[in-house]
Steps between C-alpha positions, in 0.01 A plus 500: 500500500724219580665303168530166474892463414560292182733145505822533524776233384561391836117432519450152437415393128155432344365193566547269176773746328834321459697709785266335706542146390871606516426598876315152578812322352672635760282401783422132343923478516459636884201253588701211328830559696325532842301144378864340364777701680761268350407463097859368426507191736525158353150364580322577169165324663336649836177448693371710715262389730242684783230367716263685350491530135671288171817435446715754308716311249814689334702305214793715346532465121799680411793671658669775326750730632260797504172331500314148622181396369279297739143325558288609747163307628249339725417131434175366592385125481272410299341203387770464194812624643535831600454801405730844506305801523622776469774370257753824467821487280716803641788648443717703696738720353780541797715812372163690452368378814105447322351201461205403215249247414597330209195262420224417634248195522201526407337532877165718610802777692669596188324598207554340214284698244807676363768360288752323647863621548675257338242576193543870457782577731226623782255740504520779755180410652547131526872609685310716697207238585778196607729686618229655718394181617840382593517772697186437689544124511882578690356750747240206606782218514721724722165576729435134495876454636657303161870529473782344376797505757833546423730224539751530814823497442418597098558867432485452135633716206610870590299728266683821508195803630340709234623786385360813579519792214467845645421805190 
């Protein structure tokens, strides 16, 4: 009879539970440096541009010493100005190395059905369901080829590497 063996801690975590929104954290903060490699230049507005697909507009809105908070979007025209969909406030917490949605607008990707964060300090399942998205939405700009390049000459400031505990 063979047995099926049962998860282990190593296994990755249920989908929805918050070790895994902990885990996509991580991996927004890793799709977000490989999109911005250099987060602490002095351009706080960026465009990035492709052939084939809208542009991707960043706009940082604060600058901490452990943690920037920045705007990510597409802009489409339309017949009134344009509009940015979808419209992501992130942050990105650089001594932790994860990176969250912090609001969202009200756009057909993200759903809005559940309380807003800034309301009742986030639900898990609306973190899960932006942060989710923001995950899916960086995958597709790096396939599309968006990226914001790091300015020669500009090494920016030296952030010491995480430490790593050992038990």
């Amino acid at each position: 009879m063979v047995r099926q063996a049962t998860n282990t801690i190593a296994e990755s975590p249920e989908q929805g539970s918050f070790a895994a929104l902990m885990e996509l954290y991580e991996n927004n903060y890793i799709y977000l440096r490989r999109l911005v490699p250099q987060l602490d230049g002095k351009r706080d507005a960026q465009v990035s541009s492709v052939d084939r697909g809208p542009d991707l507009h960043l706009e940082v809105i604060e600058r901490c010493p452990y943690t920037t908070s920045l705007l990510l979007t597409h802009r489409f025209p339309r017949a009134r100005g344009e509009e940015a969909l979808p419209d992501l406030q992130v942050r990105i917490y650089h001594d932790a190395r994860v990176a969250e949605v912090l609001m969202a607008s009200a756009s057909p990707a993200v759903p809005m059905s559940s309380p807003e964060p800034s309301q009742t300090g986030g639900t898990l399942a609306w973190r899960w369901a932006a942060n989710r998205f923001l995950n899916r939405w960086l995958l597709y700009c790096l396939g599309e080829g968006h990226g914001f390049p790091v300015d020669e000459g500009e090494w920016g400031e030296f952030r010491p590497p995480a430490r790593r505990w050992a038990v």
